[in-house]
SERO-4910 file (N, C-alpha, C, O; in steps of 0.05 Angstrom, whole numbers):
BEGIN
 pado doro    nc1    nc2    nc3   cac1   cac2   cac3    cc1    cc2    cc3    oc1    oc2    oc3
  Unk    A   1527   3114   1923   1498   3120   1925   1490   3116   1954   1498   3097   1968
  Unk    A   1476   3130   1961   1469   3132   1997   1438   3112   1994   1423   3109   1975
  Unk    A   1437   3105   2009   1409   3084   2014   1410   3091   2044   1428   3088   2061
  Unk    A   1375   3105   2045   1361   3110   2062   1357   3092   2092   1380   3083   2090
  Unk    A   1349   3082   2112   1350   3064   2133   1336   3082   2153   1344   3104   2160
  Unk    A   1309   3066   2163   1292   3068   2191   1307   3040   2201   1326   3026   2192
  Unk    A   1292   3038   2224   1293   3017   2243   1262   3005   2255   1243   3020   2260
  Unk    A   1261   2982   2257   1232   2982   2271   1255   2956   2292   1278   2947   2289
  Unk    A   1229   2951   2317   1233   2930   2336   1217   2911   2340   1199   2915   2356
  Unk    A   1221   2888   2329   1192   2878   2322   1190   2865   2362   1209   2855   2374
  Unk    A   1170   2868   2369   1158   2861   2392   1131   2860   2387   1115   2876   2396
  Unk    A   1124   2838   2371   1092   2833   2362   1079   2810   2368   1056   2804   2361
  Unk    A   1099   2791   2384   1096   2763   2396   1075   2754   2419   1067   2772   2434
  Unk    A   1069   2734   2421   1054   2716   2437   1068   2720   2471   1056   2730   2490
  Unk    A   1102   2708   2472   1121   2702   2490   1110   2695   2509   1108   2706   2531
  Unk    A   1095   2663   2497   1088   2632   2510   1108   2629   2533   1101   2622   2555
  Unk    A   1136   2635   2528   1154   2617   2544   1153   2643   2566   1163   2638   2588
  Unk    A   1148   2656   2564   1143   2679   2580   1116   2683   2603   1110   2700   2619
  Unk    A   1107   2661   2595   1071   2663   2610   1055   2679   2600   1033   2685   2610
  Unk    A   1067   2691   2571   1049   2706   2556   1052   2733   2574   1031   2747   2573
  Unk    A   1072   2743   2591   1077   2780   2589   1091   2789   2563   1101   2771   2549
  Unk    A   1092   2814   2556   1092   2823   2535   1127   2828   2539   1136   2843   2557
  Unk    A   1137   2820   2528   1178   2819   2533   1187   2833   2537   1204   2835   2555
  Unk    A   1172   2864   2507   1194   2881   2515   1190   2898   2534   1205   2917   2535
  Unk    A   1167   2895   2554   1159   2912   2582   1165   2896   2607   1154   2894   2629
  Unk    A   1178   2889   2599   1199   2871   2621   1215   2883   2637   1229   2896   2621
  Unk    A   1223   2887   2659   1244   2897   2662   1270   2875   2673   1268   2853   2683
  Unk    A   1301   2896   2665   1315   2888   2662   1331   2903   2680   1336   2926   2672
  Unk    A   1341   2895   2706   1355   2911   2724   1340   2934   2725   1354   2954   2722
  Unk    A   1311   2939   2729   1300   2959   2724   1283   2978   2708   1265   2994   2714
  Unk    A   1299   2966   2678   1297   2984   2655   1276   2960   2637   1282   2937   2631
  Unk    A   1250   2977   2631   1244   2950   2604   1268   2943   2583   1290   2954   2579
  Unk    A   1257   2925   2573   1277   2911   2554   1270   2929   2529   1290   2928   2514
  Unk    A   1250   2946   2519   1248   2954   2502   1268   2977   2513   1290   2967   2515
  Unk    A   1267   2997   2518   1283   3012   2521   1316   3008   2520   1332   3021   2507
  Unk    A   1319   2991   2533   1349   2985   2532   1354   2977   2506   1377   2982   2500
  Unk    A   1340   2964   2485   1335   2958   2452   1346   2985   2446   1369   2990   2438
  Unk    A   1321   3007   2450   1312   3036   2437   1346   3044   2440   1360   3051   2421
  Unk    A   1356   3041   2467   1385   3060   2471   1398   3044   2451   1412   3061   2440
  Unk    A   1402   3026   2441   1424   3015   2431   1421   3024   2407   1439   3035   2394
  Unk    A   1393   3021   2398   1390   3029   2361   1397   3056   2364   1420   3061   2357
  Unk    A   1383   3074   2371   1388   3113   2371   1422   3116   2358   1425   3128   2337
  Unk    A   1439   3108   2369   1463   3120   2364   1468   3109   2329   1478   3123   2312
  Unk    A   1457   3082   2324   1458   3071   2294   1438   3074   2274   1438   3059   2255
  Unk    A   1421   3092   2277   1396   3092   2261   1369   3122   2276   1353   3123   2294
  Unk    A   1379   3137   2256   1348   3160   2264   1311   3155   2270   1295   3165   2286
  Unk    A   1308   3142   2255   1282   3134   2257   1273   3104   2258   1276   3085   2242
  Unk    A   1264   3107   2280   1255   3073   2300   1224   3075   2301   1210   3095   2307
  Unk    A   1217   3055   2297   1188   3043   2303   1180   3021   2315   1192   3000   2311
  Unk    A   1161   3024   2332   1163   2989   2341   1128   2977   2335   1107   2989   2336
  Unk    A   1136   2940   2326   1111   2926   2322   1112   2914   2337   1129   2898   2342
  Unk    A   1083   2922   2354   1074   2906   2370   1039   2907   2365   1021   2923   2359
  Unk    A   1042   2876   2373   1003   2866   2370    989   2868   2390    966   2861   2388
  Unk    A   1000   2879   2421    984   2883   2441    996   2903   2460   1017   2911   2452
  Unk    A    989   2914   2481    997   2930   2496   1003   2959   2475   1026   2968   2476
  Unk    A    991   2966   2465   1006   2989   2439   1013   3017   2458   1036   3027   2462
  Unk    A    987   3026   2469    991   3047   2493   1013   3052   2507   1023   3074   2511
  Unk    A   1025   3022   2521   1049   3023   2535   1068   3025   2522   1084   3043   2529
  Unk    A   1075   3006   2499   1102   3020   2478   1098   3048   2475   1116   3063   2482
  Unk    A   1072   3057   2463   1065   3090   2452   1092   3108   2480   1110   3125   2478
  Unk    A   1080   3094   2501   1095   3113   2513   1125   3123   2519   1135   3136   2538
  Unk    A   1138   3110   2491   1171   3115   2488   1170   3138   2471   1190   3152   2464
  Unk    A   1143   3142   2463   1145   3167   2448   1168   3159   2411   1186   3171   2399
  Unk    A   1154   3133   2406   1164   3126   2383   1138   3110   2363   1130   3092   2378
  Unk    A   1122   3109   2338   1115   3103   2329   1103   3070   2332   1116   3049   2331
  Unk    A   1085   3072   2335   1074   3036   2344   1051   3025   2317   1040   3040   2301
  Unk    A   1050   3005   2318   1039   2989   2288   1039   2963   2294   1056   2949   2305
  Unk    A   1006   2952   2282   1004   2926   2289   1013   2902   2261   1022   2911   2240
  Unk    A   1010   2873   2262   1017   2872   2242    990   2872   2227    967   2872   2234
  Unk    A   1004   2871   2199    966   2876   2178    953   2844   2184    931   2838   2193
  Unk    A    970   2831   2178    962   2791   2187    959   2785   2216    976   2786   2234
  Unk    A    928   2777   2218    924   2779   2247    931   2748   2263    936   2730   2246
  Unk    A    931   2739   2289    939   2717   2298    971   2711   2302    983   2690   2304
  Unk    A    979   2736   2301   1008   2726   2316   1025   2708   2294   1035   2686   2299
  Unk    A   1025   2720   2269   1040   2698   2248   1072   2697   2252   1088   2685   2236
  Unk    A   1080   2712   2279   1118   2713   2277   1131   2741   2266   1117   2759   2258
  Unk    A   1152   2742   2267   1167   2755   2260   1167   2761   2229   1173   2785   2224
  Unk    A   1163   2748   2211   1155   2757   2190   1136   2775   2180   1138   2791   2161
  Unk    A   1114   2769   2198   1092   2779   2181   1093   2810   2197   1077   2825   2187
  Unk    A   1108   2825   2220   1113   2841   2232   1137   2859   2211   1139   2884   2208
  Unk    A   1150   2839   2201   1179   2851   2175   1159   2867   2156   1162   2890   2150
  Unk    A   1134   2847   2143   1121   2847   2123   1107   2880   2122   1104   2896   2103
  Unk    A   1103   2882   2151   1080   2907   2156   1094   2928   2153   1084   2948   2143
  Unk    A   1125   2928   2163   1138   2948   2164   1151   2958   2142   1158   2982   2143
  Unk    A   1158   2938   2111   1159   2943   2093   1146   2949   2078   1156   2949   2055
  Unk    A   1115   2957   2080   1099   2956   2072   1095   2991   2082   1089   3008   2065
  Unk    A   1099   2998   2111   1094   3024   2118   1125   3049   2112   1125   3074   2116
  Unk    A   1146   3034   2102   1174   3041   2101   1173   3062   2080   1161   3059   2059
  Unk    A   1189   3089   2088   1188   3108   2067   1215   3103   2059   1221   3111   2037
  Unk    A   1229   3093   2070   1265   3083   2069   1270   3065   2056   1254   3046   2060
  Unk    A   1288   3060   2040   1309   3037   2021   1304   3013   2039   1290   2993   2037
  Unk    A   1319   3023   2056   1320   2999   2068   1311   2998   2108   1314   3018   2121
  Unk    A   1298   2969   2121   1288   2973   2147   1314   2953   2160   1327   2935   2149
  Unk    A   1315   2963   2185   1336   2951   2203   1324   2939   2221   1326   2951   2242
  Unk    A   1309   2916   2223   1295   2895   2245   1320   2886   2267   1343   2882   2260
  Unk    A   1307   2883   2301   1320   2881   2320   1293   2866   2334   1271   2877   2330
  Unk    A   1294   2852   2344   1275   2839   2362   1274   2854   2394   1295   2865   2402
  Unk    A   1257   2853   2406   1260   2868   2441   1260   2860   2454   1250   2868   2475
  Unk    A   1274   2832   2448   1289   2809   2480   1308   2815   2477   1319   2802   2495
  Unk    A   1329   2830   2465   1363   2825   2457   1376   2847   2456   1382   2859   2435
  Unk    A   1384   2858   2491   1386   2889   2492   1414   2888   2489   1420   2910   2498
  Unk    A   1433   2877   2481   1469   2868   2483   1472   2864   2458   1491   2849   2454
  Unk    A   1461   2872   2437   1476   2870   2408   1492   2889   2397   1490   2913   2404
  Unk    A   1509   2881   2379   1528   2896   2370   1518   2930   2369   1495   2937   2363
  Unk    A   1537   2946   2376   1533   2969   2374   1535   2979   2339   1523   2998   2330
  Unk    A   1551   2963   2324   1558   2968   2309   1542   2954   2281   1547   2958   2257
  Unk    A   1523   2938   2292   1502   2927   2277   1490   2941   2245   1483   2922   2230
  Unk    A   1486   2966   2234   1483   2975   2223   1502   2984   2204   1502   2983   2179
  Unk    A   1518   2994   2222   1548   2999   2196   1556   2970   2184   1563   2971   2160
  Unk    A   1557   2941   2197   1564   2919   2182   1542   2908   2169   1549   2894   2151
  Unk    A   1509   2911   2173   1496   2899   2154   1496   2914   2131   1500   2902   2110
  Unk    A   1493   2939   2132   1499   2959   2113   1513   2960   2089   1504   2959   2066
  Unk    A   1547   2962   2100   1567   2952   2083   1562   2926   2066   1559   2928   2042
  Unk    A   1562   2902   2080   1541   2870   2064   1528   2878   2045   1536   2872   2023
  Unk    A   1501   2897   2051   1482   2895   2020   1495   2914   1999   1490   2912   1975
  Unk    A   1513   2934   2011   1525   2947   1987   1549   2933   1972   1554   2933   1948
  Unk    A   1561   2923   1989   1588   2901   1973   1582   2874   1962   1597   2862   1946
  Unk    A   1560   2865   1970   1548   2843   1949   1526   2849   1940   1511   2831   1934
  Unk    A   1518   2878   1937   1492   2880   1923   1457   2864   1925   1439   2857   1911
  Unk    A   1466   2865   1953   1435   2849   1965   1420   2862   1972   1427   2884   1979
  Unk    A   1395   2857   1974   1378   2864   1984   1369   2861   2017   1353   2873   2031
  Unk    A   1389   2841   2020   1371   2830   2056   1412   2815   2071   1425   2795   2065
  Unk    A   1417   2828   2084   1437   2820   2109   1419   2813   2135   1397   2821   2142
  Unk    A   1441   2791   2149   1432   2785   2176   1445   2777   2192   1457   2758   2182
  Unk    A   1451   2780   2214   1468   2768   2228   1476   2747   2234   1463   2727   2226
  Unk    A   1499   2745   2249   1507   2709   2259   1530   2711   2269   1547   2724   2256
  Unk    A   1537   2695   2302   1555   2696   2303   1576   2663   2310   1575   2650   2289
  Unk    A   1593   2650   2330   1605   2644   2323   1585   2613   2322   1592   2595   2307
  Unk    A   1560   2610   2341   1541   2600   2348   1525   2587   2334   1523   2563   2328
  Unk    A   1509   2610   2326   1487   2607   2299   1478   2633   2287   1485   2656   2292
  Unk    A   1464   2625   2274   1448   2645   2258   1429   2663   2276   1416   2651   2293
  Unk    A   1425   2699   2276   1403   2714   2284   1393   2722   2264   1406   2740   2255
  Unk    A   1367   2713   2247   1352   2730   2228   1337   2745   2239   1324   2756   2221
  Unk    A   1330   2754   2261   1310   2776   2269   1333   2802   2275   1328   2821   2288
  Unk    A   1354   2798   2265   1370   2821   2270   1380   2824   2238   1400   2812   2230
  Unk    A   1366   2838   2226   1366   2841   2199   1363   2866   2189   1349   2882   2202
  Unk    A   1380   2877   2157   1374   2891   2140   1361   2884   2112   1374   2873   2095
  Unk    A   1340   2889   2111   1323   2888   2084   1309   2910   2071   1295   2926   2084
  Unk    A   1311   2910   2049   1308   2921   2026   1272   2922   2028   1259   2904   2038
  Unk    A   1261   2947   2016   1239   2952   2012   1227   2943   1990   1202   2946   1990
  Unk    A   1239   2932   1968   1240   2921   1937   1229   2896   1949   1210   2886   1937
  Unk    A   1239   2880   1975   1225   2854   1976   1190   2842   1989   1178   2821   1995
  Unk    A   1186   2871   1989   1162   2878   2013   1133   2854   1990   1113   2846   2001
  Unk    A   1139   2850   1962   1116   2842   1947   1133   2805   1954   1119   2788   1965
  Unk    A   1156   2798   1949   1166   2769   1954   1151   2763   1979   1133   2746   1980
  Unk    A   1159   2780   2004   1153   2773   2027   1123   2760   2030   1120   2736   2035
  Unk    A   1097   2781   2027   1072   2786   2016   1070   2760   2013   1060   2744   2030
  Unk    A   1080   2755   1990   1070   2726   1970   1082   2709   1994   1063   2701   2007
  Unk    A   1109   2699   2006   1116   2680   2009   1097   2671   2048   1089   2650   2057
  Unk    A   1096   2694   2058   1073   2688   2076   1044   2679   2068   1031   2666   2084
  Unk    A   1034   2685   2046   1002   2683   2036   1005   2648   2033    992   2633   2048
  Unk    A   1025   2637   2014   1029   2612   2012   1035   2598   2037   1038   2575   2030
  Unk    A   1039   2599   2070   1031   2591   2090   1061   2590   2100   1064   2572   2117
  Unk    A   1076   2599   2096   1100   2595   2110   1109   2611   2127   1094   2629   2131
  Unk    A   1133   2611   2141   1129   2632   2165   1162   2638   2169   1173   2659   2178
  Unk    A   1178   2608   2157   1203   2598   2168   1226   2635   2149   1229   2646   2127
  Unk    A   1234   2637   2179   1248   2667   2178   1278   2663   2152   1280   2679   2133
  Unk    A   1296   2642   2155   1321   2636   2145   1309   2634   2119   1312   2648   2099
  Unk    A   1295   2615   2123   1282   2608   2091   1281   2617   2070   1294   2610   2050
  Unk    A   1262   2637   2075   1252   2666   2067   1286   2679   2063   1292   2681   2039
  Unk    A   1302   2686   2077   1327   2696   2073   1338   2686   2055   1345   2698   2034
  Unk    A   1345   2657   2063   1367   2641   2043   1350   2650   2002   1361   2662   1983
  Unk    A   1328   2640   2002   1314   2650   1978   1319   2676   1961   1322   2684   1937
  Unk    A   1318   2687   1989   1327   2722   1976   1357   2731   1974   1365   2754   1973
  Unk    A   1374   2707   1973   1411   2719   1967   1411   2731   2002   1434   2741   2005
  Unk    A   1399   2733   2020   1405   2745   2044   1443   2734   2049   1453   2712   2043
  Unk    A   1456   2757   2061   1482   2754   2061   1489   2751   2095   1483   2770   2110
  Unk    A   1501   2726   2103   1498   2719   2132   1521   2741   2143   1542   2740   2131
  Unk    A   1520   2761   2165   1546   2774   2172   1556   2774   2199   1546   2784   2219
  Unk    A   1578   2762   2195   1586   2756   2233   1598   2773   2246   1614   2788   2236
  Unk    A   1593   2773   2269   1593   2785   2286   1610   2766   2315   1606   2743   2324
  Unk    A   1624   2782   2321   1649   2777   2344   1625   2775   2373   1602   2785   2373
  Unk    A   1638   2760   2395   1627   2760   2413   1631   2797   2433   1615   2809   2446
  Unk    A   1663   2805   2423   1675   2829   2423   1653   2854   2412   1655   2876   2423
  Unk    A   1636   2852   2393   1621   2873   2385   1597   2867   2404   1584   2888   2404
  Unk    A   1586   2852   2417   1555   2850   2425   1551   2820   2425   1564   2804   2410
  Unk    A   1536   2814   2441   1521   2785   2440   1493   2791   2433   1484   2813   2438
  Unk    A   1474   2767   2421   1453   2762   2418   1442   2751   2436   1418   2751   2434
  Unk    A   1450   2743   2453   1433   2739   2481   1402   2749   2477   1397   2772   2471
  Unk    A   1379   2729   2481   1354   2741   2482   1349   2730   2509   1363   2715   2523
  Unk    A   1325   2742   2512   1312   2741   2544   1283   2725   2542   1268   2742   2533
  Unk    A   1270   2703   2545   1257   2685   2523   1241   2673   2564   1224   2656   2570
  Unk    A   1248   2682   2572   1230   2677   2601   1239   2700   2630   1257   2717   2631
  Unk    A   1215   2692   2653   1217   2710   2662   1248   2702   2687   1258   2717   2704
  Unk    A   1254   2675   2679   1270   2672   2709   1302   2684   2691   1322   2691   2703
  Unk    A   1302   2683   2659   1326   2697   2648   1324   2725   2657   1344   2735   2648
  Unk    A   1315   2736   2665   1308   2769   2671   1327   2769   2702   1341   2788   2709
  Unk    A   1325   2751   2714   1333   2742   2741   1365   2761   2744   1379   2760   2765
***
């Protein structure tokens, strides 16, 4: 059975550690960081969107779909998952954050395989390090759990995963690193 897959990029953050510029209009040797994101997803996934809560005009101008989250005040990466499963015409959404332009190329074919061979609803990455849950596949079926489990005041990303059977899938230093870009002197 084939199951459907968009992509969104969640870039809907504060990025305090940043002086509060907006991350993925960063540039990186040049290039914003969102873009260098956008190239990596295109070859693994047809349809990309990105959430962002400010600057919307300047993402608009990748000429890719922009969306704020419905929960206002900057609630994290969740509540940016929440909006996009909520706007998803697809099985399933492929979340990528837009500090972390070096991830696996192959990111999609292995979360993929995960929810079909253990029958999950939600894969995520990890490699030899720790855990990345903002580099995730989830299921559109969980868009009402999610809902509820933000309304009750929580925010914590794994959490939320571990609850939902999320299936952790590793990833080689050899496929991509998670490297994020979390200030401006890492841009350096």
């Amino acid at each position: 059975m084939a199951i459907t897959i968009s992509a969104v990029i969640l870039a809907g953050g504060k990025a305090r550690r940043m002086g509060g510029c907006d991350k993925g209009l960063q540039l990186l040797h040049g290039k914003p960081l969102i873009v260098r994101v956008i190239e990596r997803l295109r070859p693994q996934v047809g349809e990309i969107a990105i959430n962002a809560n400010r600057n919307q005009t300047e993402y608009a101008r990748f000429g890719l779909p922009v969306f704020a989250d419905e929960l206002s005040d900057f609630q994290g990466p969740l509540s940016g998952m929440s909006t996009a499963l909520t706007r998803a015409t697809t099985d399933f959404v492929l979340f990528t954050p837009c500090d972390s332009p070096f991830f696996p190329e192959n990111l999609l074919v292995k979360l993929k395989h995960a929810v079909k061979t253990e029958r999950a609803l939600l894969a995520y990455a990890c490699d030899e390090e720790r855990e990345h849950p903002t580099f995730c596949l989830m299921s559109v079926l969980l868009k009402d759990k999610l809902r509820d489990y933000l309304a009750s005041g929580e925010r914590r990303l794994l959490q939320f995963m571990r609850e939902n059977g999320g299936v952790a899938v590793r990833f080689t230093e050899n496929e991509g690193r998670f490297v994020n870009f979390n200030t401006l002197a890492d841009l350096q």
